[in-house]
KEVOTI-750499 format. One record per residue (C-alpha): x, y, z; residue in three letters; residue number from 1. Coordinates in pm, 1 decimal. Layout:
<nodes>
<node><x>X</x><y>Y</y><z>Z</z><res>ALA</res><n>NUM</n></node>
...
</nodes>
This chain:
<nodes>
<node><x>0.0</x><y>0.0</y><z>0.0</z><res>UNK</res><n>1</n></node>
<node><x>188.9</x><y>355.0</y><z>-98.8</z><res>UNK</res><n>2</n></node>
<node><x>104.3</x><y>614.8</y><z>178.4</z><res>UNK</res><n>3</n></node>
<node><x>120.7</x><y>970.0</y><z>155.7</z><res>UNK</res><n>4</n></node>
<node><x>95.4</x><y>1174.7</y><z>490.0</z><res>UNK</res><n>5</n></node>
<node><x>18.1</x><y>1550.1</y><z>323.8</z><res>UNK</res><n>6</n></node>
<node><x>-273.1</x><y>1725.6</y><z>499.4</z><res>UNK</res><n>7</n></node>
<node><x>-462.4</x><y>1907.4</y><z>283.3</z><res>UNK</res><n>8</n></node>
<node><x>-492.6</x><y>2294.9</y><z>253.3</z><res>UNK</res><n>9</n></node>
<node><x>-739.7</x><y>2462.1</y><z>489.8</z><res>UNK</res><n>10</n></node>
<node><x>-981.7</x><y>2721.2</y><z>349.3</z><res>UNK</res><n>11</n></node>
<node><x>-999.1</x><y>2587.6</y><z>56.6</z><res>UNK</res><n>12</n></node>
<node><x>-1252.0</x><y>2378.8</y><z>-151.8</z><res>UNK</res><n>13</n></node>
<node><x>-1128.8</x><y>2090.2</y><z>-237.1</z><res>UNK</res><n>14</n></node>
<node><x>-1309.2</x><y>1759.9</y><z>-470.3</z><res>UNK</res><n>15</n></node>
<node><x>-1182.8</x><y>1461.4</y><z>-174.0</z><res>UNK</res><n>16</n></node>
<node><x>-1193.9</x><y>1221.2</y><z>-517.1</z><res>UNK</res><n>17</n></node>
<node><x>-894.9</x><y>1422.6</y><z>-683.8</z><res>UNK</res><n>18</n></node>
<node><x>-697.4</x><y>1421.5</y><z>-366.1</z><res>UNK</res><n>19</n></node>
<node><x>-596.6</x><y>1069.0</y><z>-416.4</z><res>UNK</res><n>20</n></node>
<node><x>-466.6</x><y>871.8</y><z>-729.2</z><res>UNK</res><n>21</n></node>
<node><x>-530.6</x><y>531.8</y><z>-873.3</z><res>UNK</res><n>22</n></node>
<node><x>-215.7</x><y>286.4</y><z>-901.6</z><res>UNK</res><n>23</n></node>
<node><x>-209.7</x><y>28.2</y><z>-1121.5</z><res>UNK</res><n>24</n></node>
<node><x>-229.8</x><y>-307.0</y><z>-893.6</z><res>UNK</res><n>25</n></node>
<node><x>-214.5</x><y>-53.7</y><z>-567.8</z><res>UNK</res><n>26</n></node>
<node><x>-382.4</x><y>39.5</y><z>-258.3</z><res>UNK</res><n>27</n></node>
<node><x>-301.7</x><y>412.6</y><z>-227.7</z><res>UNK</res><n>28</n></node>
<node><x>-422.7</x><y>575.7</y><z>91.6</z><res>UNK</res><n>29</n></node>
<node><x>-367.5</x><y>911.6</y><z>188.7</z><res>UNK</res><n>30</n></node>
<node><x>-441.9</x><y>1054.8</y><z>528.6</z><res>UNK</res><n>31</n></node>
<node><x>-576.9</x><y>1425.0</y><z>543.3</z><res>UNK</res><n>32</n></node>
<node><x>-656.0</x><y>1420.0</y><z>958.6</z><res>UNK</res><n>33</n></node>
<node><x>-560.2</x><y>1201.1</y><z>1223.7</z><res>UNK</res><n>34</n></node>
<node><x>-538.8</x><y>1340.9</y><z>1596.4</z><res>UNK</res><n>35</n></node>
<node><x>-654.2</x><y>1148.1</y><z>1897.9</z><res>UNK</res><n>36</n></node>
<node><x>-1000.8</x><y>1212.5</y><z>1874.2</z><res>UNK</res><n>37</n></node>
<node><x>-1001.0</x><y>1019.9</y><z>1518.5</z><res>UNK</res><n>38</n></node>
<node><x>-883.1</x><y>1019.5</y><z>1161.4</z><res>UNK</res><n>39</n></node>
<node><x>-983.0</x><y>1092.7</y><z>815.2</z><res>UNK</res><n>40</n></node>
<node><x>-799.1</x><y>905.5</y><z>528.7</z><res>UNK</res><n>41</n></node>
<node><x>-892.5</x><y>884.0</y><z>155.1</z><res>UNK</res><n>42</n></node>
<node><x>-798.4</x><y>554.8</y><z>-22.5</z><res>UNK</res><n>43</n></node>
<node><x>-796.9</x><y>458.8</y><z>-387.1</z><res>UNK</res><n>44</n></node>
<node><x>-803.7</x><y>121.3</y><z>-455.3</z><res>UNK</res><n>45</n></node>
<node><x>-710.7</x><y>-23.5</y><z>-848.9</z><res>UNK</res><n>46</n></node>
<node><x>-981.7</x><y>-343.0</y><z>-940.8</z><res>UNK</res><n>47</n></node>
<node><x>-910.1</x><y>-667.2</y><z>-771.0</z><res>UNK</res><n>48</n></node>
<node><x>-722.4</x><y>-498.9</y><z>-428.2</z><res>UNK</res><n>49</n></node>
<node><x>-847.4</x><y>-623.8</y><z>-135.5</z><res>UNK</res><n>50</n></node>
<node><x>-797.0</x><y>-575.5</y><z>247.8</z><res>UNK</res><n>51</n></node>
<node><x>-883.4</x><y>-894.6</y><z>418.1</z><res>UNK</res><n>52</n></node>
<node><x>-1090.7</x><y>-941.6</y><z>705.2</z><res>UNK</res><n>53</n></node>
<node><x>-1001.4</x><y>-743.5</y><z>987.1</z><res>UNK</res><n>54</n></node>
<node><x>-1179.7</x><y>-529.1</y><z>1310.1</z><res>UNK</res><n>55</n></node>
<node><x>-1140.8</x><y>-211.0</y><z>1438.2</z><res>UNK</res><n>56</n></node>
<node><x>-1207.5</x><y>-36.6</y><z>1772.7</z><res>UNK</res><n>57</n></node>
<node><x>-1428.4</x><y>278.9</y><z>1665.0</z><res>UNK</res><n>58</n></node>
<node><x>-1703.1</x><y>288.0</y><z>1448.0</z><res>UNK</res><n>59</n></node>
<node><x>-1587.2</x><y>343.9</y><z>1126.0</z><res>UNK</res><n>60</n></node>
<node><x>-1786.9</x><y>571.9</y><z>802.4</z><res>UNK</res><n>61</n></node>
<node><x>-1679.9</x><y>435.8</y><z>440.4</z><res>UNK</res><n>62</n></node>
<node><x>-1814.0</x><y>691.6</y><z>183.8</z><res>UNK</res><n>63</n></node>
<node><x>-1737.1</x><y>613.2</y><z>-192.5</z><res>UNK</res><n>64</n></node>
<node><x>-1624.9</x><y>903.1</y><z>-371.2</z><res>UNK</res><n>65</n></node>
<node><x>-1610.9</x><y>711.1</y><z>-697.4</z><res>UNK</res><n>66</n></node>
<node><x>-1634.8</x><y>357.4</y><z>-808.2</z><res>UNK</res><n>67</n></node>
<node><x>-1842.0</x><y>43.8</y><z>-699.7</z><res>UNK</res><n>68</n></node>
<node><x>-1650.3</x><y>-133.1</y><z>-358.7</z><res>UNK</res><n>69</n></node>
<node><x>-1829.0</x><y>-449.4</y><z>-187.8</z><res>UNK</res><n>70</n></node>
<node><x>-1759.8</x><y>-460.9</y><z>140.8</z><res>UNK</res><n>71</n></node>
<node><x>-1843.9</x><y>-766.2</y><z>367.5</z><res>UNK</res><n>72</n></node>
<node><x>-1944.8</x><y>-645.8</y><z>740.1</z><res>UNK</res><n>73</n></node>
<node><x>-2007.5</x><y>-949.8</y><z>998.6</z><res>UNK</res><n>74</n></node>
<node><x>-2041.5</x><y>-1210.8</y><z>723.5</z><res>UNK</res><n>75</n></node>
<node><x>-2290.4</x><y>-942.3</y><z>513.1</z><res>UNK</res><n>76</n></node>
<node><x>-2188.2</x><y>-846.2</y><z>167.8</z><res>UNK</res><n>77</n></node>
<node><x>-2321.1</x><y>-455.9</y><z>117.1</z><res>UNK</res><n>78</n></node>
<node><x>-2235.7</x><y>-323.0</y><z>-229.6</z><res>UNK</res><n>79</n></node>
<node><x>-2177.1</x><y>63.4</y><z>-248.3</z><res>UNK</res><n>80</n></node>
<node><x>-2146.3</x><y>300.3</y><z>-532.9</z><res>UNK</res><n>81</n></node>
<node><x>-2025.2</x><y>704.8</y><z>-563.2</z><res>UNK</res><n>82</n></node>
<node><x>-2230.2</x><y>870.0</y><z>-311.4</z><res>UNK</res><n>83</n></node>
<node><x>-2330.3</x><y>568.3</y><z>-118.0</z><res>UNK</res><n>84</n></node>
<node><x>-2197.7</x><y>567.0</y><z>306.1</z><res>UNK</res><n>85</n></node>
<node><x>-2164.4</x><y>242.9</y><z>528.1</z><res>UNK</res><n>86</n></node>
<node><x>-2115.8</x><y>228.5</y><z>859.0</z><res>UNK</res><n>87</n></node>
<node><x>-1871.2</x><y>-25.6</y><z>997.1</z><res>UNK</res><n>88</n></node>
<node><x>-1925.1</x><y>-72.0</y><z>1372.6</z><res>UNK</res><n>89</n></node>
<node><x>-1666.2</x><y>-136.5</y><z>1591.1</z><res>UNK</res><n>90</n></node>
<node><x>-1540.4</x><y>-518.5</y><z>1645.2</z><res>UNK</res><n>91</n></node>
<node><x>-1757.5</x><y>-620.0</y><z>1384.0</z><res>UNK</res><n>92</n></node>
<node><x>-1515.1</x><y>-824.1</y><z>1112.5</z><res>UNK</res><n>93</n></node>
<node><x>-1511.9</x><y>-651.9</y><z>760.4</z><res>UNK</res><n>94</n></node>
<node><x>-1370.6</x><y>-667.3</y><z>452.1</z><res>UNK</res><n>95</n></node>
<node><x>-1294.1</x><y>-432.5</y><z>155.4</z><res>UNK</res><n>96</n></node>
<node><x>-1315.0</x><y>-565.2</y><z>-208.9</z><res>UNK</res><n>97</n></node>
<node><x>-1250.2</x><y>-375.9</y><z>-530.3</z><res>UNK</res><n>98</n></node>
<node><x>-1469.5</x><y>-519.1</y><z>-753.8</z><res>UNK</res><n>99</n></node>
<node><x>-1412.7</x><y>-259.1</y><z>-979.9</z><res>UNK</res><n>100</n></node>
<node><x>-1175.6</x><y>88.8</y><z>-896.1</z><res>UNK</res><n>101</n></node>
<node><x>-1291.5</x><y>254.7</y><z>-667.8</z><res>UNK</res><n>102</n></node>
<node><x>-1206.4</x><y>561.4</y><z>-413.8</z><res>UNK</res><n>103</n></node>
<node><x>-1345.9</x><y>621.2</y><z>-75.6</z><res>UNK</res><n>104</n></node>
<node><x>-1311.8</x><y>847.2</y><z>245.6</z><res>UNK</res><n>105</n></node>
<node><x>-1228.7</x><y>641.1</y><z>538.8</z><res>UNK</res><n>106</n></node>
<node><x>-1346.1</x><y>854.2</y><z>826.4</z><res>UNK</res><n>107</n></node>
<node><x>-1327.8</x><y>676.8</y><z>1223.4</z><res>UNK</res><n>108</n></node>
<node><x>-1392.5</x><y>880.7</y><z>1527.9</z><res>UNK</res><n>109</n></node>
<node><x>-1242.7</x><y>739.6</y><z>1829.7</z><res>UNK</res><n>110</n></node>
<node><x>-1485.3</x><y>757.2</y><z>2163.7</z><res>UNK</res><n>111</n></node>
</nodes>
């Protein structure tokens, strides 16, 4: 997965879909907040990346800022398209499949 680290600039509208690029065969994730009261990353995922099944502590907000993604949350597969917002809750297992390219801001509040 390539990381970049580079907040974005304040007072300024910005489209959260150009902020991060597609990479052929790549995860690309690119965090714009993170501070102890949560985070705010944007991720673009090239067709056929996956992140396996995992948990988290917080609750966790997946909107898709392009693309199609299915995600699999406690066993459930929930398809989601640009526009579309899922909430993951916390310790529930879920999974992230790129079906097709897609980008989405991950966005997990701690508390």
């Amino acid at each position: 997965m390539q990381k970049n680290t580079t907040p974005i600039p304040a007072a300024k509208a910005q489209k959260l879909a150009d902020l991060v690029e597609y990479a052929e065969g790549s995860i690309v994730s690119r965090a714009i907040s993170q501070s102890k009261a949560g985070s705010l990353t944007l991720f673009a995922f090239d067709a056929g990346q996956a992140l396996s099944e995992h948990t988290a502590p917080f609750d966790a907000l997946v909107q898709v800022l392009d693309g199609e993604v299915e995600l699999t949350i406690g066993g459930k597969k929930v398809k989601a398209k640009t526009g579309d917002a899922v909430l993951m809750p916390a310790e529930v297992p879920h999974a992230v499949d790129a079906k097709k390219r897609f980008k989405m801001l991950l966005s997990m509040i701690r508390g």
